[in-house]
N, C-alpha and C positions, 0 to 999 in steps of 0.2 A: 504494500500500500504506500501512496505518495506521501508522505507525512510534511512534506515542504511547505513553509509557510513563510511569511516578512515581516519582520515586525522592525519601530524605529527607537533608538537609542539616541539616548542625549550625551552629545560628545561635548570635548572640553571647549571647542567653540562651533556648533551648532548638530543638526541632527545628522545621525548614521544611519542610511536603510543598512539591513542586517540580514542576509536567507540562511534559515535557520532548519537543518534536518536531522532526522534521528533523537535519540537520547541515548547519554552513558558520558563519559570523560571527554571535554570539548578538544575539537581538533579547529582551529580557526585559522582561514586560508587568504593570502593575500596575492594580487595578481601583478601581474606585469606593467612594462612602462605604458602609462596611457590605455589602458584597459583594465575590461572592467569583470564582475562577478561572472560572469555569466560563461568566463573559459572554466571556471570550476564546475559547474554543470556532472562532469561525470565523475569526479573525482569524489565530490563530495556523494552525492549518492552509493557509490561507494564505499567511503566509507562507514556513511548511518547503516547502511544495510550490515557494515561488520561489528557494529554496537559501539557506534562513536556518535556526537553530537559535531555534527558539521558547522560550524559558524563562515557565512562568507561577508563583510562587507563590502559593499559599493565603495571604491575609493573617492574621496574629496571631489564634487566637482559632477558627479556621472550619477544619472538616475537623479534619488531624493536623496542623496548625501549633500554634506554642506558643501558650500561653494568658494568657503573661505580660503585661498590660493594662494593670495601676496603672502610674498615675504613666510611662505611654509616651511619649516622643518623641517628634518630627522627625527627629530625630536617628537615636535607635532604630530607626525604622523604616527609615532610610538604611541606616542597620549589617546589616536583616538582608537587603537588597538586595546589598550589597554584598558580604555571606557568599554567595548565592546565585550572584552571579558569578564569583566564586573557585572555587564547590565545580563548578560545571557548566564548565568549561571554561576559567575564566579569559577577561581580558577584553581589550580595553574592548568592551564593549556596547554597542550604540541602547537607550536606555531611553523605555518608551512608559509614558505614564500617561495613565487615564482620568477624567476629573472630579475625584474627590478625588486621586485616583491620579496626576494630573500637580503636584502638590503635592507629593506625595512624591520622584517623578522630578526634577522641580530640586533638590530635597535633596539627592538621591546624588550629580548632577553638580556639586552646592555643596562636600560632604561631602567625595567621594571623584570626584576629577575623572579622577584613573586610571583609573576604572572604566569610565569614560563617554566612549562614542566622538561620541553623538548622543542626540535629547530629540526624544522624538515626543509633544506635547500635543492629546489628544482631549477636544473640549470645555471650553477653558483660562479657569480663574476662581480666585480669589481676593485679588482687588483692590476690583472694584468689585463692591458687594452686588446680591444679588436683589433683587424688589419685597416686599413683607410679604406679599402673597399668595402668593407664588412659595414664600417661606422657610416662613410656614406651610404649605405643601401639603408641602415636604419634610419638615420635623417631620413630619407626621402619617403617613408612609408608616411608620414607626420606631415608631408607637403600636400596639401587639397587641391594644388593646380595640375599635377599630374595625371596627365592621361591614364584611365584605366589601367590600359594594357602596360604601363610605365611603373603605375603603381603596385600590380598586381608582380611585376618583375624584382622590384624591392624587397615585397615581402617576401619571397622564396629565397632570396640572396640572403637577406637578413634573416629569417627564421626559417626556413626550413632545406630537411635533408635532400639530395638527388632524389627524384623519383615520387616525393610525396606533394599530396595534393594542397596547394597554397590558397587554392579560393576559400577553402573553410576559414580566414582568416584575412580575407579582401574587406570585410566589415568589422565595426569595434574599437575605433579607433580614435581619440581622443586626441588632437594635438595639443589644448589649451592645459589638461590635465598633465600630461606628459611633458611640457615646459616645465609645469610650476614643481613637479617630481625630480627634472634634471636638478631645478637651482636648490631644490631642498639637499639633494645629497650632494652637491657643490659648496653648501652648508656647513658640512660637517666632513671633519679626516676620517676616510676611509678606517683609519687605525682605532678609530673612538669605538665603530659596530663590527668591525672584521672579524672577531673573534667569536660573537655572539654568546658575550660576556660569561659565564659559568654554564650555561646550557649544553646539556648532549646533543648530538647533530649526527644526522645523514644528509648529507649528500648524495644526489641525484642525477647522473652528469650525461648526459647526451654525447654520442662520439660526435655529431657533427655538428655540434656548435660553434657556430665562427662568430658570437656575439661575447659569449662566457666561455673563453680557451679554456681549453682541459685543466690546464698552467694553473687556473685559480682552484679550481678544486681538489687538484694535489697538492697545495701549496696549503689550505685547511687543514686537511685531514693529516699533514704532517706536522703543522704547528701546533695542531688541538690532542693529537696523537691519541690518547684512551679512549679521546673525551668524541671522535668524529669516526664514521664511517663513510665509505663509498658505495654505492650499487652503480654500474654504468650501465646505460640503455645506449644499445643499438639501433641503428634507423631514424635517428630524429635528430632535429637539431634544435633552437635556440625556442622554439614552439614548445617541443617535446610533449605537452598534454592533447591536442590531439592528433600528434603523430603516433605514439604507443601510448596508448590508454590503458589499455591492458595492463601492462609493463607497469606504466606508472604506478599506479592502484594499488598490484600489487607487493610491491616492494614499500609500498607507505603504511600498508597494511599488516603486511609481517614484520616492519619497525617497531611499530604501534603496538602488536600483537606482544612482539617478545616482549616489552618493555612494562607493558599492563601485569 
């Protein structure tokens, strides 16, 4: 049965929509640059069906989340994790971030370690840079005057493997969001959330990411050394949720499992 439902939380400066499924120990999942709940879709299902309470919010900005953008944080956007934690059940949570979205996920567990029971990074970068062609093909996914077929060319260079299908992700895309996200973690040294402060972590790493080089996710899991894991998926790149779904799920899930 669909147990999915929305409900809105008051954040530290305005409301959170919040899609909320299952019950049992919160798993609350954060998305990519400029996008929004709705890549979680199968992940979270997913999970409620393995006896987790899925929390997703709306990032700042997208849907009924607030709109409040200037001058945003790392910080900020820890806070309104961290409100969302509170308001749904209280915590401590597995906090799952995707791409830009595991940038934030070490913040909360930097920020607010109470909150945070565990740090699931899907696609984990921000240490070692793209190539120039990598980082241009992402700028340009965030440009509105490109042609279709220009745009839709982007996305597969930036996020996805050889061979997999990029229109599933030709829509979703938020350029105002996704600015005021760059200047937030332009905010703050990489060195302050890198660690993802006392939290245990897996790592989730896509062999064909050319957004999140491999480089940063062994470069984690050696520095965190007890404290991180790796799983690598094959076939997917800087997308990786709906390129293996499967895969993904999986492996979040027997995290989770052993860890419960």
């Amino acid at each position: 049965m669909d147990d999915r439902r929305t409900e809105m939380v008051d954040g530290p400066t305005g409301p959170l929509e919040v899609h909320v499924q299952g019950e049992g120990p919160a798993v609350l999942m954060i998305p990519s640059l400029g996008r929004g709940a709705v890549d979680f879709d199968r992940l979270a299902a997913d999970v409620a069906r393995a006896g987790y309470r899925a929390l997703v919010p709306e990032p700042r900005g997208i849907s009924r989340s607030n709109d409040v953008l200037a001058d945003m944080s790392m910080g900020d956007l820890a806070d309104d994790v961290a409100a969302v934690i509170d308001a749904c059940g209280g915590g401590p949570a597995t906090v799952i971030g995707h791409a830009f979205g595991n940038r934030v996920a070490r913040m909360v567990a930097t920020a607010h370690p109470d909150r945070v029971d565990g740090v699931i990074l899907l696609a984990c970068g921000g240490l070692i840079p793209p190539s120039a062609e990598a980082s241009a093909a992402l700028l340009a996914v965030f440009d509105p005057t490109l042609p279709p077929d220009e745009h839709l060319a982007a996305v597969r260079t930036a996020f996805f493997a050889p061979g997999n299908d990029p229109t599933v992700w030709v829509d979703g895309w938020h350029g105002d969001v996704a600015a005021a996200q760059g200047a937030a973690t332009r905010s703050t040294p990489v060195e302050v959330w890198w660690a993802a402060g006392r939290a245990d972590v897996l790592v989730v790493q896509p062999t064909d990411d050319v957004i999140a080089a491999v480089a940063n996710a062994e470069h984690i899991v050696a520095l965190l050394d007890g404290r991180a894991t790796m799983v690598v998926v094959p076939g997917a790149g800087h997308a990786l949720l709906p390129e293996q779904p499967d895969l993904v799920s999986a492996a979040v899930v027997e995290w989770l499992d052993d860890r419960r």
